[in-house]
C-alpha positions, 0 to 999 in steps of 0.5 A: 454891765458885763452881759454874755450873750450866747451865739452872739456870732449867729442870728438873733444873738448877734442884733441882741449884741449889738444893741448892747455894744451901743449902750456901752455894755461889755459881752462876752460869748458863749459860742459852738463856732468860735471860728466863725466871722467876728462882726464885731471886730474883736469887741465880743470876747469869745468862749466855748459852750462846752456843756461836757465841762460844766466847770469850765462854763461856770469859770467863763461866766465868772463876773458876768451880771446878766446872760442872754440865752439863745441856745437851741438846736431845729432838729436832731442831728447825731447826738445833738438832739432836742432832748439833749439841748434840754439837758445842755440848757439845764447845765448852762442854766446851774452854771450861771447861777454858780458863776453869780450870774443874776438875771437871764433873759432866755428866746423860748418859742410861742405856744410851748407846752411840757404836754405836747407831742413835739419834741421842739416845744416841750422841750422849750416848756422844760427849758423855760422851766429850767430858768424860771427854777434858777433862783435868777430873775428872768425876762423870757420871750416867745417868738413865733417864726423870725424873718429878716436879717439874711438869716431866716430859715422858713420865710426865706426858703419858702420864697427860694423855692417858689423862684425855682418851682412851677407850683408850690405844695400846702400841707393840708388847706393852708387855713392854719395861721402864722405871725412873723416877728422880725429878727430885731423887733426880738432884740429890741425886746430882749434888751428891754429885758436886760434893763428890766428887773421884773420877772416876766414871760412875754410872746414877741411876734409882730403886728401881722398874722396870716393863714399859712396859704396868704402867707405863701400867696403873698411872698410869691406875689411880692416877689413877681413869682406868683405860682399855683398853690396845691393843697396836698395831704401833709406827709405828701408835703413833708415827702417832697420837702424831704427829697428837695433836701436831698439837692440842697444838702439841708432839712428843709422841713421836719415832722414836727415843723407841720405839726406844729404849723398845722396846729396853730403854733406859730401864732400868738394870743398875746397883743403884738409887742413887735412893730415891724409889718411882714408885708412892708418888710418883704416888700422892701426885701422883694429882690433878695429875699429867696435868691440864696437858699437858707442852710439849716446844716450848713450854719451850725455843722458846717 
């Protein structure tokens, strides 16, 4: 087949590439960084994601049996904002269809809801809406919060910050859960949905949740950085995470991120489909999970 993977040069979309790659498929990318290094050796032909020339999408995606959509944006920069994401979705969405496309398997997020206050999740609810309206078939996984690769944002930098700070601020008492799900537990189960030709709406998460305080707790005692855990009201949290963002040049955490941390988001009602263990994986990772800081800006505006 003749698969279009978008991102296939950032995170999760490259595992998903890969696994491709070495069934023998053809893929293409949509890309926002077209100049960003190839891991692919030139295998993975690369095009625009030009949501302002909708024509030029539909062209690109002319011949392509199956599209893999990983497109989001974490938070608003400029005009690259959540609700403008949606609308992108929607014009890579028609234009797939138009192009002949039939099948999409499109990353969402655990816990989406068109009524919810976030932006993040509603927006992802009217995204999944976009796809399951589309007349393509689709395979729609919800994972929670990614780790592995090198790659992850939150995992990662909550174990920066815990090598380099004396104590380590929790929004609130820490109670709220999290569920990791590693970076290729998701591509496996994105290829699964490629091969796939049901129409399904699963969550990807892994086999092990915990509070958000244990979450914390043992990344620091995994690493040999065990530090005071200070439960704080939630904006004193987002107050410090928004000034320690002013040294590392990034966002670190947003309003909705605890708000959604807080309510329960980042954990699943679903049975685990994932099997990588957090607690085997960070243990394996102790000595460089968190040496370098995870830039948000710096991966997609740099």
């Amino acid at each position: 087949m003749k698969i279009a993977v978008t991102g296939a040069f950032s995170y999760s979309g490259r595992y998903i590439t890969e696994r491709l790659l070495t069934r023998g498929e053809e893929v293409i990318t949509l890309t926002n960084h077209p100049n960003r290094p190839d891991p692919f050796d030139g295998m993975v032909k690369a095009f625009p994601l030009n949501f302002t020339k909708p024509v030029e999408l539909e062209n690109n995606l002319r011949g392509v049996d199956i599209l893999v959509n990983t497109y989001w944006v974490r938070f608003d920069k400029g005009t690259n904002t959540q609700p403008k994401a949606v609308e992108n979705t929607k014009t890579l969405v028609d234009a797939a269809v138009r192009a002949g496309v039939k099948r999409i398997v499109h990353i969402s997020i655990a816990n989406p809801s068109a009524e919810s206050p976030l932006p993040y999740y509603w927006g992802k609810a009217a995204n999944e809406k976009a796809v399951t309206d589309s007349g393509a078939t689709y395979a729609i996984l919800r994972p929670t919060v990614l780790v592995g690769g090198g790659q992850d944002i939150l995992i990662n930098n909550i174990a920066f910050l815990l090598r380099r700070f004396p104590f380590f601020f929790i929004p609130g008492d820490g109670s709220y859960g999290i569920q990791p799900v590693h970076v290729e537990d998701l591509a496996d189960l994105a290829v699964e949905g490629v091969y796939r030709k049901d129409n399904y709406v699963i969550d990807a998460v892994g086999p092990d949740a915990y509070s958000f305080k244990e979450l914390v707790q043992l990344v620091g005692e995994t690493i040999g950085v065990k530090r005071p855990l200070i439960s704080v009201p939630p904006r004193l949290a987002l107050f410090a995470a928004q000034f320690l963002s002013l040294f590392v040049n990034d966002v670190i955490l947003t309003p909705e991120e605890v708000d959604g941390l807080m309510a329960n988001l980042l954990v699943s009602h679903e049975p685990a489909r994932a099997k990588t263990v957090f607690k085997d994986w960070l243990k394996d990772n102790r000595e460089t999970v968190g040496k370098q800081y995870a830039s948000e800006l710096k991966r997609h505006y740099a």
